[in-house]
N, C-alpha and C positions, 0 to 999 in steps of 0.2 A: 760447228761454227763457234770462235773463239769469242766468248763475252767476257771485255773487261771494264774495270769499274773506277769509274773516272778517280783522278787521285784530287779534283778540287771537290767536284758537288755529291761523289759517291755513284751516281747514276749510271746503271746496267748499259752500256754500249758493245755494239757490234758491228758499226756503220768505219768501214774502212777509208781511208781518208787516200794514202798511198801503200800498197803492198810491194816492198820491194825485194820480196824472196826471202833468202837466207844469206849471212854476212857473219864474221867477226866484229868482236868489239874491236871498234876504228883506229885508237891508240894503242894493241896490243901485238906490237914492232915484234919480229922473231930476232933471236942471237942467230948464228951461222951452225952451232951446237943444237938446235932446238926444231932443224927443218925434218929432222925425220920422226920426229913427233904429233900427233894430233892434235890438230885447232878445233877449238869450239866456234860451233855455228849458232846463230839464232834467228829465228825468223825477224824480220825489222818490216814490219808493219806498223803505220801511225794510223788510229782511228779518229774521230770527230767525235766529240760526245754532243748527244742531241740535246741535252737541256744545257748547259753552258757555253759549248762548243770550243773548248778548251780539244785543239787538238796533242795528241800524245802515243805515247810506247806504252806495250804492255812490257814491266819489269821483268830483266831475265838478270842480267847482272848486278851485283850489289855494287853500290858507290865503292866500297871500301876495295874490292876486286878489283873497280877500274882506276882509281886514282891512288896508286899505291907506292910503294919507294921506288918506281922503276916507270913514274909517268915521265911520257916521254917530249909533252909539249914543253916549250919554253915562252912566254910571251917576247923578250928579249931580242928573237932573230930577226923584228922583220921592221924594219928601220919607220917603215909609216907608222905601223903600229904605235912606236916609245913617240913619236910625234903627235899622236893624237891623242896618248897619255897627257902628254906636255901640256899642249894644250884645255886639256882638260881643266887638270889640275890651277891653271893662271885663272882659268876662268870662275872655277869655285871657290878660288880663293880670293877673287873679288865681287862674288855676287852674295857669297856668306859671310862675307868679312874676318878670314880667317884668319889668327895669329899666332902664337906662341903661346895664349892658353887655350887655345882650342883643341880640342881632340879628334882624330880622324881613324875610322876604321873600313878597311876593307876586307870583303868577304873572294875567297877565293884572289888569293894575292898575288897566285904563281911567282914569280922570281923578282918580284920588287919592283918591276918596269914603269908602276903608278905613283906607287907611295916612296919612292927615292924623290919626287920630286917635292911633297909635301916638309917632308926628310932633311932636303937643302933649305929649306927656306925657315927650319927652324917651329915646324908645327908637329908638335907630337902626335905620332900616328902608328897604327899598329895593325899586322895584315893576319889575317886567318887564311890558311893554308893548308888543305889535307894531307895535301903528298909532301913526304918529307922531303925526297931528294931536291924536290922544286922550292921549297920554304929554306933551306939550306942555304941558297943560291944568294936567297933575298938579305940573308944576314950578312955574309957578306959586305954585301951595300949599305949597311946600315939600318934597314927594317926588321924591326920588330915582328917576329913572327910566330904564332901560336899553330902548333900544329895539330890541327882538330876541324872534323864537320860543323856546318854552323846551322846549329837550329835554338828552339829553345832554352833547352840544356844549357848548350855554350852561352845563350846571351845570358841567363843567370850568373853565372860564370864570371862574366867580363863584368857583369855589374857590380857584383859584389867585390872585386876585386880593382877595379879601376872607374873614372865616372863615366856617366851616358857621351856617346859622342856626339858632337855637332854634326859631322857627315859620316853616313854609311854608304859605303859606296859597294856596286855589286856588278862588273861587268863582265858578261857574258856566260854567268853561274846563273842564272833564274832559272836557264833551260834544263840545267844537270840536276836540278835537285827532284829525288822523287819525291821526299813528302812534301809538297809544297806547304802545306796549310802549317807545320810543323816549322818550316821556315822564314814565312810569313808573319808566323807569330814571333818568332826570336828576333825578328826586324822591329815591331812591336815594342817589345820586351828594352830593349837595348838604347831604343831609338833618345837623344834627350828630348822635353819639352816641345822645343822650339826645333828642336833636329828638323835635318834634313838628310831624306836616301833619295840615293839617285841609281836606277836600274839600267842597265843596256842590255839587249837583247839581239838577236835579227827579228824583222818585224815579218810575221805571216804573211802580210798582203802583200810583200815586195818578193817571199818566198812562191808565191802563186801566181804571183804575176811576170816573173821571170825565172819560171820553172825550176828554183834552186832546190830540187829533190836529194843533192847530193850531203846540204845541210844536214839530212834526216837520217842518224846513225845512234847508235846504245848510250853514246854516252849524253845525248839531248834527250831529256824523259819528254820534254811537255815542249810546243810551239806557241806561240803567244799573237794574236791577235790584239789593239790595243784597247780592243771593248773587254775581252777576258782581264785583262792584267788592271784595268779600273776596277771592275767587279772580285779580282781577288781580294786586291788590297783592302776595299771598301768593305769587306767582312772581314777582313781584324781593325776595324778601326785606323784605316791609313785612306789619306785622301791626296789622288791624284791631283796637282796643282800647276803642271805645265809637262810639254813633253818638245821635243826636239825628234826633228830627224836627219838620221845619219846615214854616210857614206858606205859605212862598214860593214864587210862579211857581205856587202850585195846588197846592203839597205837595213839598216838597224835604226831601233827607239831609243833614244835615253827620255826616261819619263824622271820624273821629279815628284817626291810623295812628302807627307808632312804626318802629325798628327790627324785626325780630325775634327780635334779640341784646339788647333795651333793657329792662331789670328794674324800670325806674323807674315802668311804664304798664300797672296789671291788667286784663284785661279786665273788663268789666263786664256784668252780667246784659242792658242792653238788646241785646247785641248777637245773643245766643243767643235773646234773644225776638222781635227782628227777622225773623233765619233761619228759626226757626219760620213765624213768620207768612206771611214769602212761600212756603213748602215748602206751607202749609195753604192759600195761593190757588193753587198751581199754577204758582207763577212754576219749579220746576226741571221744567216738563214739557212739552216743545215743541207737544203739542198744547193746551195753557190761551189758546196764543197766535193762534190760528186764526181766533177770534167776533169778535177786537175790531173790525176792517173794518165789521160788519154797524150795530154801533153808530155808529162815523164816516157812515154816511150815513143813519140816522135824522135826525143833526143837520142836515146838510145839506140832506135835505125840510126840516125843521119851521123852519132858518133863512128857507128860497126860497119855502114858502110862508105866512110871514110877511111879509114883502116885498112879497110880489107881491100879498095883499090890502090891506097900507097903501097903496098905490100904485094900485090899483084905488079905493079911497074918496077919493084926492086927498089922500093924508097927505105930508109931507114927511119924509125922513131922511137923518141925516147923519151921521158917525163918530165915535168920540173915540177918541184916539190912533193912533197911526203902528209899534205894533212889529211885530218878523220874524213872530209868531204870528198876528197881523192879516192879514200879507197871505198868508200858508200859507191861512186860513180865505178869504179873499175870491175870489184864484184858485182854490182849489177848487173854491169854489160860482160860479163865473161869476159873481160881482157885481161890476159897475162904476158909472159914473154912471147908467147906467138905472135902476140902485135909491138909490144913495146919492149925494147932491151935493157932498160934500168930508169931508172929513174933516181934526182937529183935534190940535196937541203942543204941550207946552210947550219942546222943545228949539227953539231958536231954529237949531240945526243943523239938522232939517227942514223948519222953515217955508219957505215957496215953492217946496218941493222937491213931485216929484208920483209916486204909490206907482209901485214896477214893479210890470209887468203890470196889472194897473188901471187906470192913472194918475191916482187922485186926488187933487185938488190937497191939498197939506196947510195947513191956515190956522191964523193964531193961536186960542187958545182964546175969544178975548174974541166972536171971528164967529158964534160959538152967537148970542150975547145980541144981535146983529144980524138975521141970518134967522129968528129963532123956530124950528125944526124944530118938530115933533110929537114924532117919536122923536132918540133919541143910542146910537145902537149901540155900546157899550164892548168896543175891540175888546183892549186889553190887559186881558181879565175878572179877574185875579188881583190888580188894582188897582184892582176895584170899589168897595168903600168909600171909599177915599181918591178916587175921582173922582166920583162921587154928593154927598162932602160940598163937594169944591170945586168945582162946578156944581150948586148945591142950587139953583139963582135959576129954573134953566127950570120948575121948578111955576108960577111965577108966571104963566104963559101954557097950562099945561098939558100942558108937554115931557113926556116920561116916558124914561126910559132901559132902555135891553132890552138882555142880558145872556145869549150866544148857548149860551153850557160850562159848563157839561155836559149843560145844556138850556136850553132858549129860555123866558126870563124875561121879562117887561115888567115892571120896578119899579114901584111905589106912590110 
């Protein structure tokens, strides 16, 4: 029996949350050179810790092995996405009153898609970025970018060499970091006075409640609850003070944290009605966490035996996109080319790269409108709409798109 030891409160756990086999690391794309090689497997199992309930991975890969000159995400490809940057950024910059001497930092910067817009308007800002190839990108554009992990260490760092910022901003990095408490503190460290971080996340309860198992891959250490993520903060001295929720990745938080010395930042009603809400699903009760498995493999019959009757009537299918959640979903379920013949991105970093564990080829998007499919299996589903509208053309033959989370769809 594997006991691992929670990486916030330290506590001995063994209480399995999702067991979903064996898997590669999610972003670790093959070259065409590189197939007759061995891939590393790791078990990807997330437990529940019973005293915090901080669900998470037991560590197999190091951050530095996954996020390295050859990562292959981009934030840049997916047009919603640089829109809800956009908006972001409008929106902080008139609830913080941000100008030209304000300072803005973000953690995990990837390719500039946020801070380009802090950028034009004339607010000096600066992005932390591990992977070079992807911090590269961001200079380009104009961002400042430091190419380095962000924990303590660094926020010494930045302090001593530039002043505290007014916004830290952190999205969708909470989840990858495995020291947390190590990183929390550097949020601490860094934070100014009167600062203000703002976190995104995907939120647990929207993860359980619409079976997005496929979220749960190496490079997310820890899943976040928003009773957990009050309780981290609140032991280094940060206090939750509003939180929003979001569309993104299937339902995500952006929470809003301050000093706990900072008089500037009242808490606001959404946050106490958050807390509620998860208290009233059962997120503070280690056994609420127990059923979700049984659900993760309904999906997995109802995807395989989907499949296995298009293929039985002589249908053809094929993928649309290449992300980490795709291929968590595909090794799961044992699909490979026997079911699906390629699959399709628009990051030009992917193309003719071939998924691990899988290995299917990734092709440009335009190869749909060449082979005809029947079906386009949407494997990033949280960016169904926006890929339905940019491949609306496969009606024109009778393609249809099926859409796996939180249940198996065939679109109209």
């Amino acid at each position: 029996m594997t006991i691992i030891k929670c990486r916030f409160c330290s506590t001995p756990t063994t209480r399995k949350f999702a067991d979903l086999g064996v898997s590669p690391v999610s972003n670790a794309f093959l070259k065409a050179d590189h197939l007759n090689r061995m891939e590393p497997f790791y078990p990807l199992c997330a437990y529940v810790c019973e005293t915090c309930l901080l669900v998470q991975l037991e560590d197999f890969e190091s951050p530095e092995n996954i996020f390295n000159e050859e990562y292959a995400y981009f934030s840049s490809y997916s047009d919603s996405w640089l829109e809800h940057a956009r908006l972001f950024s409008e929106k902080a910059v008139s609830r913080l009153g941000l100008n030209e001497n304000s300072f803005v930092v973000e953690i995990a910067s990837n390719d500039g898609y946020l801070l380009q817009n802090f950028v034009k308007k004339g607010i000096p800002a600066l992005g932390i970025e591990p992977s070079r190839n992807v911090a590269d990108v961001a200079k380009t554009k104009g961002v400042e970018s430091w190419n380095t992990f962000f924990g303590a260490e660094a926020a010494r760092e930045l302090v001593q060499q530039r002043k505290k910022p007014d916004l830290v901003i952190g999205n969708n990095v909470f989840a990858h970091v495995p020291a947390l408490n190590d990183f929390v503190q550097g949020l601490k460290l860094v934070l100014a006075d009167e600062g203000v971080i703002t976190l995104e996340f995907p939120h647990l309860l929207c993860l359980m409640r619409e079976c997005q198992f496929d979220t749960i891959y190496h490079e997310h250490f820890s899943y976040f609850s928003f009773l957990a993520v009050t309780e981290i903060l609140s032991s280094h001295g940060l206090r939750v003070f509003d939180v929003e929720r979001l569309s993104t990745h299937g339902g995500s938080l952006r929470i809003y944290a301050a000093h706990d010395t900072s008089t500037r930042w009242r808490r606001e009603d959404s946050v106490d009605a958050l807390l509620t809400e998860e208290r009233k699903a059962g997120l503070n009760d280690v056994a609420s966490y127990s059923a979700f498995f049984e659900q993760v493999t309904r999906v997995k019959r109802d995807l395989l035996e989907f499949l296995i009757s298009a293929k039985r009537a002589g249908k053809s299918v094929v993928g649309y996109g290449a992300p980490a959640k795709g291929n968590t979903l595909l090794n799961f379920c044992g699909i490979g080319r026997d079911f699906i013949d390629y699959t399709v991105d628009r990051s030009l970093h992917k193309q003719g790269m071939f998924l691990p564990g899988t290995r299917l080829p990734i092709e440009r998007p335009e190869r749909i409108f060449e082979t005809r499919p029947d079906y386009v299996l949407i494997l990033p589903w949280n960016l169904q709409s926006e890929i339905a509208a940019q491949m609306s053309g496969i009606s024109e033959w009778g393609g249809r798109f099926v859409v796996p989370i939180p249940e198996l769809k065939v679109l109209d």
